[in-house]
Every structure is written in C-alpha cells, then in structure tokens.
C-alpha positions in Angstrom: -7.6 70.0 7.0 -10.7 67.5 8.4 -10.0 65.8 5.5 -6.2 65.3 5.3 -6.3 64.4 9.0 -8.7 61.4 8.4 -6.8 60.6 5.6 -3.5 60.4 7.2 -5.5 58.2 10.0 -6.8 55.5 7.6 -2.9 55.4 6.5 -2.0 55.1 10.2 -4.2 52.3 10.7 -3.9 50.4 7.1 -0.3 50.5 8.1 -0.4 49.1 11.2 -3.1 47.1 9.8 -0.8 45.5 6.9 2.2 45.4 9.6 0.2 42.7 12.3 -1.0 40.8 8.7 3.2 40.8 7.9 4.0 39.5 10.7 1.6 36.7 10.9 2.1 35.8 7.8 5.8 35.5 8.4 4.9 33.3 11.2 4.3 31.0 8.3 6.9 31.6 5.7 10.0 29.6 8.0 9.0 25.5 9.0 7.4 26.1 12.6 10.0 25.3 16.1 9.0 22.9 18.4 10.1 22.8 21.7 12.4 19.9 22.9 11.8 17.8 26.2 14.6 15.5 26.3 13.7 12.3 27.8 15.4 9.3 28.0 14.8 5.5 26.8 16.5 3.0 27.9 16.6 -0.9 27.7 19.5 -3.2 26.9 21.9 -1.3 28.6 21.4 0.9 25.7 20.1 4.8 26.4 18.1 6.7 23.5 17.2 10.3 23.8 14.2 11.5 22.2 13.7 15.0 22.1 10.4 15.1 20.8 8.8 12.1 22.9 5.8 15.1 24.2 4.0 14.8 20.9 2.4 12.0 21.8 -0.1 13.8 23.8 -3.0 14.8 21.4 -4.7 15.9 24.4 -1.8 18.5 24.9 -3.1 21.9 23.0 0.9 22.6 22.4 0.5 19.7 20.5 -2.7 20.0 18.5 -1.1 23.7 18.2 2.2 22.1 16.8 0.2 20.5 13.8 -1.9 22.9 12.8 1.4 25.2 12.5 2.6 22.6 10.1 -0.9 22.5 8.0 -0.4 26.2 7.8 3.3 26.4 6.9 2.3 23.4 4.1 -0.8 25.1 2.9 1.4 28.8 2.7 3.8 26.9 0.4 1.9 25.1 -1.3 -0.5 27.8 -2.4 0.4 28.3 -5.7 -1.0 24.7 -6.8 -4.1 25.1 -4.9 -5.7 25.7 -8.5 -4.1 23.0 -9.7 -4.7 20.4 -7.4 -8.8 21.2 -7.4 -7.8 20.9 -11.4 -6.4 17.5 -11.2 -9.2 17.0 -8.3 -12.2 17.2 -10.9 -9.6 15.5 -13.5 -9.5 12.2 -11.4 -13.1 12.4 -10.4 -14.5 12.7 -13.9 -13.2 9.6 -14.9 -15.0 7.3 -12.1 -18.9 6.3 -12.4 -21.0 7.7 -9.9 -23.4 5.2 -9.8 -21.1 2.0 -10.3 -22.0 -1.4 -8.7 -20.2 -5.1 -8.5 -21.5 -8.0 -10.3 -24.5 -8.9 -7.6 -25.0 -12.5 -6.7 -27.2 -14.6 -4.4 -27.4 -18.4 -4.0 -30.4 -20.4 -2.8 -32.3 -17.7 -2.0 -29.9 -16.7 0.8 -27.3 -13.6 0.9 -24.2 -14.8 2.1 -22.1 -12.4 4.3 -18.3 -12.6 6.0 -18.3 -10.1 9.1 -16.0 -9.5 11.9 -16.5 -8.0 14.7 -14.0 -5.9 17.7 -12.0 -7.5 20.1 -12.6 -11.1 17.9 -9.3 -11.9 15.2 -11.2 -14.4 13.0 -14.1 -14.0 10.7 -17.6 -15.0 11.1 -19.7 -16.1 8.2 -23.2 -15.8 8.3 -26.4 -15.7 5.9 -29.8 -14.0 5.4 -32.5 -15.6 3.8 -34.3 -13.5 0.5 -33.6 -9.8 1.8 -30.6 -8.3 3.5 -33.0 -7.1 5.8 -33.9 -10.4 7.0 -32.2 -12.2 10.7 -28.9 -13.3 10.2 -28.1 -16.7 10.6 -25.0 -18.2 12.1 -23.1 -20.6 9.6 -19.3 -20.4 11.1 -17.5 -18.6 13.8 -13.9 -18.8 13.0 -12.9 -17.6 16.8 -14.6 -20.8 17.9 -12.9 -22.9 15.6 -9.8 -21.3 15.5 -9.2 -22.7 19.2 -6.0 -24.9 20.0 -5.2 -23.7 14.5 -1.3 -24.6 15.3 1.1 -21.7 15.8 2.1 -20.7 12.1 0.2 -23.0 10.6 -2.2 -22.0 7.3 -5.0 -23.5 5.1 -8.0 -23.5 3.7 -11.0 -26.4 3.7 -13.1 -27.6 0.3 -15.2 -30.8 0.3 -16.1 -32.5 -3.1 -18.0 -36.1 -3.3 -16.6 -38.0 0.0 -13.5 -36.0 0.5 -12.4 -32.9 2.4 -9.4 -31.0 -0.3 -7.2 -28.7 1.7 -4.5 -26.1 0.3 -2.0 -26.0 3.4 1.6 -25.5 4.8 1.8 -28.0 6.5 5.1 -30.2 6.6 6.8 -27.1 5.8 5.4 -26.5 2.5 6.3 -23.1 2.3 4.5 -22.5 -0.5 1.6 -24.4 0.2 0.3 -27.7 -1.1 -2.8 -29.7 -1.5 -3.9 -32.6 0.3 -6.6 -34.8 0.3 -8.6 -36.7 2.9 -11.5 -38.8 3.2 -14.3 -37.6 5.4 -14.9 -40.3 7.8 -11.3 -40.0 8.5 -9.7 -36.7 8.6 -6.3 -37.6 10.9 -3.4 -36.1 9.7 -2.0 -39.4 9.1 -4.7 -40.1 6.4 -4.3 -37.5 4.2 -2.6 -37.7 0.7 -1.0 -34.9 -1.7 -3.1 -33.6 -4.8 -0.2 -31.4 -5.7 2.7 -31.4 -3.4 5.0 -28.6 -2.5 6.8 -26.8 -5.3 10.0 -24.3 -4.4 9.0 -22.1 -7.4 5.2 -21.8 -7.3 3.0 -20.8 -4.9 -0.1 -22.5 -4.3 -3.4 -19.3 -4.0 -6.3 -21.5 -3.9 -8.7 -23.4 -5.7 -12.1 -23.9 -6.8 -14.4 -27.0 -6.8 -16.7 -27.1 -9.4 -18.6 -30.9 -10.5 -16.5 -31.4 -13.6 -13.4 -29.2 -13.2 -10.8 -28.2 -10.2 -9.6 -24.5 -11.2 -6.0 -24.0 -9.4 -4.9 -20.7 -8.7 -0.8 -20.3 -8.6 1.4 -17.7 -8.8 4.9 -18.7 -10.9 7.4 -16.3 -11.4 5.4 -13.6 -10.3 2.7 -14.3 -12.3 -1.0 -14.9 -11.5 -2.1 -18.1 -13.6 -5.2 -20.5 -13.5 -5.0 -24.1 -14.4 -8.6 -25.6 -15.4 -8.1 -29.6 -14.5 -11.1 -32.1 -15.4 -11.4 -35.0 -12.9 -11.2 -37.5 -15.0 -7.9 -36.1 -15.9 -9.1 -36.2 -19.4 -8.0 -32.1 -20.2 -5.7 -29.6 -17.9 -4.9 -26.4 -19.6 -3.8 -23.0 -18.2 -5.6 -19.8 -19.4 -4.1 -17.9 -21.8 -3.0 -13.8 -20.5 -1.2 -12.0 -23.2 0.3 -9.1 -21.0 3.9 -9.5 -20.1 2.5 -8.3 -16.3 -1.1 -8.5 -15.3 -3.5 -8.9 -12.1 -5.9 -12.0 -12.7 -7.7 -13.7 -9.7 -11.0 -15.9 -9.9 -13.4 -14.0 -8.2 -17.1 -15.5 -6.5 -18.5 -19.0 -8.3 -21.0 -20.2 -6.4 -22.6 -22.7 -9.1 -21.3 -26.1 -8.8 -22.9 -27.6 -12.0 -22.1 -24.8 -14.2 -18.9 -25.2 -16.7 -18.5 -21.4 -16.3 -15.5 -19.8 -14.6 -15.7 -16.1 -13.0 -12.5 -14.6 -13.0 -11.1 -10.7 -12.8 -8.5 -9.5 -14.9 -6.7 -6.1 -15.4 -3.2 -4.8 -15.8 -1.5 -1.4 -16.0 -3.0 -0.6 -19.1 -6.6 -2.7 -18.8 -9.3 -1.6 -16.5 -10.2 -4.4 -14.6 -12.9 -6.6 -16.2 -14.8 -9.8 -14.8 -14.7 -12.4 -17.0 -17.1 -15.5 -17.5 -15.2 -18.1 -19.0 -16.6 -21.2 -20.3 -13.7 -24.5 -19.4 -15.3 -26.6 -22.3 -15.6 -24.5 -25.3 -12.7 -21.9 -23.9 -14.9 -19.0 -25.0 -15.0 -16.2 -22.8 -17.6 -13.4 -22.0 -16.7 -9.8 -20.6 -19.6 -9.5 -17.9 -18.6 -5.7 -16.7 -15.0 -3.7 -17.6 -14.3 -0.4 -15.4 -15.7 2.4 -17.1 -13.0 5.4 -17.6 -15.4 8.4 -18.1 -12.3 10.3 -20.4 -13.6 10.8 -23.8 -9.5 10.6 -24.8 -8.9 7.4 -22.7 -7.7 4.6 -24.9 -6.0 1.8 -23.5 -3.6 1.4 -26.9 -1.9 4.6 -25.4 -0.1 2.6 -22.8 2.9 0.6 -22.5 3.4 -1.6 -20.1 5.9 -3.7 -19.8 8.2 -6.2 -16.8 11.4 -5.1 -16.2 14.2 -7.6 -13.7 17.0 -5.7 -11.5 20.0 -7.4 -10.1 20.0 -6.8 -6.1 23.0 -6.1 -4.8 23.3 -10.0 -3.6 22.3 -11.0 -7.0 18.5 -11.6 -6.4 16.6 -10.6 -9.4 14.1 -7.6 -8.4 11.1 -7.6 -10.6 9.4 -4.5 -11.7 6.0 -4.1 -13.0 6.4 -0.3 -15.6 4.2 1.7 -17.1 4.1 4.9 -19.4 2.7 6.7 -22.1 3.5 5.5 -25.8 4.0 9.7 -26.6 6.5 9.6 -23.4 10.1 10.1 -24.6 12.2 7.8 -22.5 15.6 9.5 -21.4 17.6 10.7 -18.4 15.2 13.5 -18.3 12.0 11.4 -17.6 10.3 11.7 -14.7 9.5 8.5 -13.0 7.5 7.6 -10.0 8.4 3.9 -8.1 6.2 2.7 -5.8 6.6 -0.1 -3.3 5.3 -1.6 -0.2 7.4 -4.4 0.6 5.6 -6.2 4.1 3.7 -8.8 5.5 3.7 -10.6 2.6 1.2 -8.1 0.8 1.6 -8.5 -2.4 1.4 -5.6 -5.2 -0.1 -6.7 -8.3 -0.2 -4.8 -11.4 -3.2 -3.4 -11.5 -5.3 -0.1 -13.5 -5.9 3.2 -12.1 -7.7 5.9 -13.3 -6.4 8.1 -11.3 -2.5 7.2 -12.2 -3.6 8.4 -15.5 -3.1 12.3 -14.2 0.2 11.1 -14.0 1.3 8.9 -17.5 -0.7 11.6 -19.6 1.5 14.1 -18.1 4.9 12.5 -18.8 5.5 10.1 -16.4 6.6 6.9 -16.1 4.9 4.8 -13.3 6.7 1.9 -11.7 6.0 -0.7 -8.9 9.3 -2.5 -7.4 8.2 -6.3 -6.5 10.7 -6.0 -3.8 10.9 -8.7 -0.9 8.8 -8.8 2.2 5.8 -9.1 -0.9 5.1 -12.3 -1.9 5.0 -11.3 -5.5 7.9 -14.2 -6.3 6.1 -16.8 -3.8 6.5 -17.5 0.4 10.0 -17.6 0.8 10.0 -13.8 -0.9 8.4 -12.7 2.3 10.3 -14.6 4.4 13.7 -12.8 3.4 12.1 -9.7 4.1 11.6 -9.5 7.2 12.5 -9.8 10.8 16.2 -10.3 10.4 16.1 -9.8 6.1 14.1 -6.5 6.7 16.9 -5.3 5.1 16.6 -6.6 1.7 13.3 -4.4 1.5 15.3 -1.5 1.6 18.2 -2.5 -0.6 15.9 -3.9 -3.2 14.2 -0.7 -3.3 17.1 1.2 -3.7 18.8 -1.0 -6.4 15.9 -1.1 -8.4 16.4 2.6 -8.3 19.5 2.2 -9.7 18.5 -0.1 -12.2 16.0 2.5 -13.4 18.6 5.0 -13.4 21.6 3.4 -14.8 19.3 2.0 -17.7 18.1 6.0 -18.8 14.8 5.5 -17.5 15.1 8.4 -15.3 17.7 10.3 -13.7 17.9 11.4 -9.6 17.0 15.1 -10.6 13.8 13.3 -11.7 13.5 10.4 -10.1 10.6 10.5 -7.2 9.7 7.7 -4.7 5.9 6.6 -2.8 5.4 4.6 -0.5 2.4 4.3 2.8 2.3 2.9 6.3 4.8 0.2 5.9 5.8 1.1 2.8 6.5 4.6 4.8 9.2 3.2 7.0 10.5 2.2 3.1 10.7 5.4 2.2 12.4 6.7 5.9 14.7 4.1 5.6 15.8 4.3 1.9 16.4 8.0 2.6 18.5 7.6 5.2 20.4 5.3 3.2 20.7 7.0 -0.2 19.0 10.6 0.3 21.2 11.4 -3.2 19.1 8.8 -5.6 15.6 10.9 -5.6 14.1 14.5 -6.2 11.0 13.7 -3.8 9.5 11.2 -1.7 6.2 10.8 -1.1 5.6 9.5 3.1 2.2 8.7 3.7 1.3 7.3 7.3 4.8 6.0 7.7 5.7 3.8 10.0 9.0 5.4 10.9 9.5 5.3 14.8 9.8 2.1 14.8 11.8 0.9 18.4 9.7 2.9 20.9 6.4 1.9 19.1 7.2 -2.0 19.1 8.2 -2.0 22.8 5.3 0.0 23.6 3.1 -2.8 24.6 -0.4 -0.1 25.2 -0.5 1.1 21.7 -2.9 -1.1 19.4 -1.2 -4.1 17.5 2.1 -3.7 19.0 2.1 -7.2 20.5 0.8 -8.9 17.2 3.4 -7.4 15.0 6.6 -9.4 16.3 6.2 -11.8 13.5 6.8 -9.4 11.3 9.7 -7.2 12.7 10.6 -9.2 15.8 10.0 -8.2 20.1 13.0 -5.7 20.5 12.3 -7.0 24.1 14.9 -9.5 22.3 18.3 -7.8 22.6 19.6 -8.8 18.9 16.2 -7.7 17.7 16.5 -4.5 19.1 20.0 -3.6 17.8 18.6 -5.1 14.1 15.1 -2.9 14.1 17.6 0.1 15.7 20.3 0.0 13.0 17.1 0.8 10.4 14.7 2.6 12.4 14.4 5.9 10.2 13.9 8.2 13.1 16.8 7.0 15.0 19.0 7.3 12.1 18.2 11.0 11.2 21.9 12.6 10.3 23.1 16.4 9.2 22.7 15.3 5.4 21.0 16.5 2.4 17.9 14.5 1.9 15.5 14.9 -0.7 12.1 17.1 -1.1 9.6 15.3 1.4 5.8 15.2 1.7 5.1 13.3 4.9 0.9 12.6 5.8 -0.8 11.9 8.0 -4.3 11.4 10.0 -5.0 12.9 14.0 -6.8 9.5 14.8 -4.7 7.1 13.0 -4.6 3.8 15.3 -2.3 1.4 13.2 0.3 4.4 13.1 0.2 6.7 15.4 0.0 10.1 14.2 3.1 11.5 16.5 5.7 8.8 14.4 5.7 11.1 11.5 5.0 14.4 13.4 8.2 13.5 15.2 9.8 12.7 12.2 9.7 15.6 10.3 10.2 17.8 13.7 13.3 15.6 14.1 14.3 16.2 10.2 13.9 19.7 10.8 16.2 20.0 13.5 19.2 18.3 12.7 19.1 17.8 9.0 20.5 21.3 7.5 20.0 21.0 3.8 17.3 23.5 2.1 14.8 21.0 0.8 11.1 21.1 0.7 9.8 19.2 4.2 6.4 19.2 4.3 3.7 17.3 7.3 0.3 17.4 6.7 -1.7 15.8 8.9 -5.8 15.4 8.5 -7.1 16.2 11.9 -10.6 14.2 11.1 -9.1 10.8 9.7 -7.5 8.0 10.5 -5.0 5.5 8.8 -6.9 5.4 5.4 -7.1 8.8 5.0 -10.5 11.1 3.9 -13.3 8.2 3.3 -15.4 8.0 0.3 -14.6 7.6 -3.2 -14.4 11.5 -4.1 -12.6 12.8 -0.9 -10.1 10.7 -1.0 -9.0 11.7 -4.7 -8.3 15.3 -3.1 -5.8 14.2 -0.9 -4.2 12.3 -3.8 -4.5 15.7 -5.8 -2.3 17.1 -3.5 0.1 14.6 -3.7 0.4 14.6 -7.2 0.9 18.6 -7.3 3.4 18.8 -4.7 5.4 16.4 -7.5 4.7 18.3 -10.3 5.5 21.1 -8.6 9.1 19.5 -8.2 8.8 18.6 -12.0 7.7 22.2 -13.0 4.7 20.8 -14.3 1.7 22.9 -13.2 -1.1 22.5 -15.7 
C-alpha cells in the first residue's frame, strides 16, 4: 500500500510537473503580444500614430523582456534546423584558412597607416618608422585640410614631375574627370583636362607610376584598367574574360617598377592579386583565396550577366550565378540580393560561403539596381532623395524578369537584403508581398520618418543627402509614401526573417522590433515572421571571422527550410 501510494504521488507530481512545462512551452508556440501605447507624431499638419513608439527604451525591462520573447518564439520554431545550421556552420567554416594573411608591404623602411578617430569625419594618415611598434608620425590630417573642401565637391590629389594630377567633379563632371596643374600655380583657373568628363564612364582613380599612368574606369558596369605610357607611345586596356567580374588595382607603392598590383575575382574566381608586368603584358598570380573543399572546382560554376527592362525602360543589370548540375526551371530556387544606396556599389565578387547555397541548388543573383553606382554617378543620383523609388521598382522588376524568363518562380523565389538594403526589402514587400516565398531583413532600415526627424539619434543629420530632411514638407510626404513601417496593410506578405543587434547605433535596434510587432498586429496572413535580435552586437552583427558564419547559418536554414531542403 506504501508503495502504490508513493507511486501514485510521483504521478501526481510528474503531472503537474509536465502540466507547468506545457504551459510554458505554449507560451512560446503563438508569436509573443506586445502591448500598445499609442502616441502621437505630428509635423506638417500631418498626425501619425505609433503604437509601438515604447520600444525604444532598452533600458525598459518590458522591453528587453519583449525581445527575448521573440528569440524564444524564433529559436522554438526554428528548432528542427538547429542541426542543420551547426552543419552548414562547420560546412562554411571548413572552407576558410585559419591562418590567412594579405600581401604585406612596407616602403622606405616606414609602415604606412590610414586612421580615424571619434568625433573627427576625415582620415588621418600617418607612419611608423621599421616596426609597428615604433611613434607614429603625423603625415596628413584630413580634418585640418578639409576646412572651407566645397559643399559636394570630390577628388583626389597625385603629383608626377612638376605637376599636381587630380581626378575631380568639378564643373559638374558627374562622373569625374582629370585635370592637370602645375605646381607653382595651382588656381583653378590654371588647370587643364587629362581626360575630360564622359556621360558613360566613370572615372575610379589612377595610379602614377615613372613610365605608365594606370586609369581605373568603370564602363557599362564594368571594372576596366587602361595602362597609358607618357610618351603616348602604347595605351591598352587589360584583358578580363568573364562576362561580370570584380577587378580593382590594389597597393603600388614602387614608382620605378613596370609592375602593376591589381585584384581580381568574380562569382566563380576566388579573388586573386595579380602582378602584372605593363611592358611584356605577362602576369603573375602572387596569392588566390584558398577554398579548403577538397570538391571545390571553379569549372562547376556558371556565371553569367543578365539586363532587365525597368518599368520606365532603364535596363537593370544583373550579375547570376549557379551550379552547372542546376536544372534551370520554374522550380529553381533563386536568391536576389541587392543593396541599392549611397552609391555603394555591389560588385561581383566570390564567396565561399555562397557556395552552401549553389551546391544545394540555388541560383544566386545580385540586382545592379539604382542608388549603386554599378552603371556610373548619375545611377546613384536617380536613386535617391526624390528617385528613391526606382530602388524599389528596379528590385522588383528584376524580380520579374527572373521570373517571367523561368529562372524561378514566386513559390521559390527568396529575396536579401541589410541595413539599407533592409528598408529594400520593407519596401518591396509592401509593394509586391505576392512575388517571393521569403525575405531575408537584416538590420533594416525600415522606420524611416521618425528616425530622420529624430535629430539625437547618431547620423540622422548627416543622412539628408541621401534621403532628404522630412523637416521639408515634400520630403516628408515622399520618404512617408515608402517608409515600410508606415505602410504596413492587412495583406498576405511573405515568410520573413528580420535581425538584428541590441546595440546597433546606425540602426536602431527598435526600427525592426517595431516592425515585425507592427506586422504582427495588423497583417493577418499565416506566414512565418520571425525577429531575432543578438543582444551582444551591434550593426555588423557577431565579430570575428567564425562567429559571424553562424549567424549566416541561420539564415541560410530558415530558407532551406522554406525550400524543404534540410541536409
């Protein structure tokens, strides 16, 4: 009887037990409520209501209590790939060289060094004489210099013989050109053009060697390099046989040599730095990324540059990339990237860790889309302020492109995009929620009226070149007819992973925490909706090269989760 009684107690309790686990667990197994505080914005004679305004407190524990609810609801349904992503973790950090180093350099028995330092917006360049160790020395400060450097105005300074050479945009050469002056007389007046202002190629930079100027342009969208002797004797581009590459010339700090340092990759070539010599043309590999993959083999790879119309007839380049084994069909699974701001430009370029996804099936493609400056200047210059817009439409007509062409299909079709390129992906949903399976949100930059009129949050001020002071009536009505949190709607938008870090400072962690509380609460479809936010980091995510590649694991499971794919 002893006996049965304690048994029928341990039931007692194991039930009760197993009843309090239930219930927590359920806790986790519906998207966490947050409270609303309505409070109300107004400017313009306009009046916004934002319901969720109290997250930006991280001092507030309801806050801090709020995310982790999210962390747990995301890690609860995202359990099942937990294996996988440590899989794919191990599977992108096997392929990177642990003990890896750039091509070291030192001139004249000095280390040269660029630094910058808080509170100052220009760099400082400085040197240390035999050992890193050694006092630094003072050669430039650029805050000094930069006193009374012309609203708008940009260039770059080289001096050869008894001449300065300088790559400007001046006289509104969009594009840049470059000029040359003589040193005892460097008055505007007294300067003459090298290579003058061209509407279709945009002038990078150039280096001075004794014998040869090396020109670096971009044409098309093309990185190319013109080799010009100063006697004019020879001129001759080098020759890139990929139909889209990244090549750049990289540190040459010899003046006598005839050798050029340049880096080259593309979607299918690790990057390599290259010693090319300008008088015999021959040219020497110095280092190529290692890929630690014993089946790695660059012939695998197709890569190839594809051109959609936009939907006012601009041509939308796209840089594409896949498996040769990948069987390209309405059923394909396709991920398009883009970033599309401040005239940041993304290039072509290898990624080991993009190979979890080609050898797996998918197709990888970056959309060249305005507010880059993949197609020169005046590509950034329609997107953004008042062309913001053509950023988004560009996005999703290259979509469309992708789609209407069999590439891929909207049950398969998955979109990525960070910070900037985060308020592309808040946007683009908003405007065609129907065209993608998942989207991929990291950082985004997504609350975008009450953050730009919020003069105490960091940068603010120094971003109305780029999307305009909604202090500005019209500019508020433009960045408010976009602004993906303020044009949330009861629709059915696709799966979403939205991340972020507790102590971002370029955007604040409460613009996507308040976006995806927002989503919640008016959007009814059933999709996955997902925040994670990493309370350690910041706007770059986990540092170091390994920790990093976890949070990228976890961003390629939750869309091979979507896809089914879970090995």
């Amino acid at each position: 009887m002893k006996s049965l009684i304690l048994s029928l107690a341990s039931i007692l309790i194991f039930s009760c037990n197993n009843k309090s686990l239930n219930k927590n667990m359920s806790e986790f197994n519906h998207p966490p409520k947050v409270k609303q505080i309505p409070k109300e914005l107004k400017i313009h004679g306009d009046v916004r209501i934002d319901e969720f305004y109290w997250l930006n407190d991280r001092k507030n524990p309801e806050v801090i209590d709020y995310l982790n609810k999210e962390n747990d609801y995301y890690n609860l349904e995202t359990e099942h790939t937990k294996i996988f992503q440590k899989d794919l973790f191990q599977e992108m950090k096997s392929r990177i060289k642990k003990d890896d180093m750039s091509v070291p350099y030192k001139f004249n028995g000095y280390w040269y060094i660029t630094k910058f330092e808080k509170g100052k917006d220009y760099p400082i360049y400085i040197r240390k004489k035999e050992s890193l160790d050694s006092k630094e020395e003072l050669l430039f400060d650029c805050n000094i210099m930069a006193k009374n450097r012309v609203k708008g105005l940009e260039y770059s300074i080289s001096h050869f013989e008894d001449a300065f050479y300088i790559v400007s945009n001046t006289d509104n050469a969009q594009n840049f050109k470059l000029s040359k002056t003589s040193e005892k007389n460097t008055e505007k007046t007294n300067w003459i053009d090298v290579i003058p202002h061209r509407e279709n190629v945009l002038l990078e930079g150039i280096d001075i060697f004794k014998d040869f100027l090396v020109i670096s342009e971009r044409e098309n969208g093309l990185n190319k390099i013109k080799i010009s002797r100063w006697d004019n004797s020879s001129s001759y581009y080098l020759p890139f046989n990929s139909e889209t590459y990244t090549a750049y010339t990289t540190t040459n700090i010899d003046f006598e040599t005839s050798k050029l340092r340049y880096s080259y990759q593309s979607l299918t070539t690790p990057s390599s730095v290259v010693e090319f010599d300008m008088i015999t043309k021959e040219k020497n590999v110095l280092k190529e990324q290692e890929v630690l993959d014993v089946n790695f083999n660059k012939e695998n790879y197709i890569s190839k540059r594809l051109w959609a119309s936009a939907s006012d007839g601009t041509k939308i380049p796209i840089s594409l990339v896949h498996h040769k084994n990948t069987k390209i069909n309405s059923n394909t699974p396709l991920l398009q990237y883009a970033y599309g701001s401040y005239g940041s430009t993304i290039d072509p370029y290898f990624s080991t860790v993009r190979l979890s996804l080609l050898d797996r099936g998918f197709v990888y493609a970056i959309a060249h889309i305005r507010g880059g400056e993949y197609m020169g200047r005046q590509w950034y210059e329609n997107g953004k302020l008042f062309k913001k817009k053509n950023s988004f439409t560009d996005f999703i007509d290259t979509s469309n492109f992708l789609i209407e062409n069999n590439y891929t299909s909207p049950k398969h079709l998955y979109a990525m995009g960070g910070s900037a390129g985060g308020l592309l992906m808040g946007a683009v949903i908003n405007m065609a929620p129907d065209l993608y399976n998942g989207v991929v949100a990291q950082v985004p930059f997504v609350d975008v009226v009450t953050t730009m009129l919020d003069e105490d949050i960091p940068l603010t001020t120094g971003e109305y070149d780029e999307w305009g002071n909604p202090n500005d009536k019209d500019y508020y009505e433009y960045m408010l007819s976009y602004s993906p949190y303020d044009n949330i709607s009861n629709k059915n938008y696709p799966n979403l992973l939205v991340t972020t870090g507790l102590y971002d400072s370029q955007v604040q962690y409460w613009e996507p925490a308040k976006w995806v509380a927002r989503l919640r609460s008016l959007s009814k479809n059933t999709s996955k909706l997902y925040l994670h936010t990493n309370m350690d980091a910041g706007h770059g995510g986990s540092s170091g090269r390994f920790e990093s590649l976890k949070e990228i694991a976890s961003v390629y499971a939750f869309i091979f989760d979507l896809e089914s794919i879970n090995q």
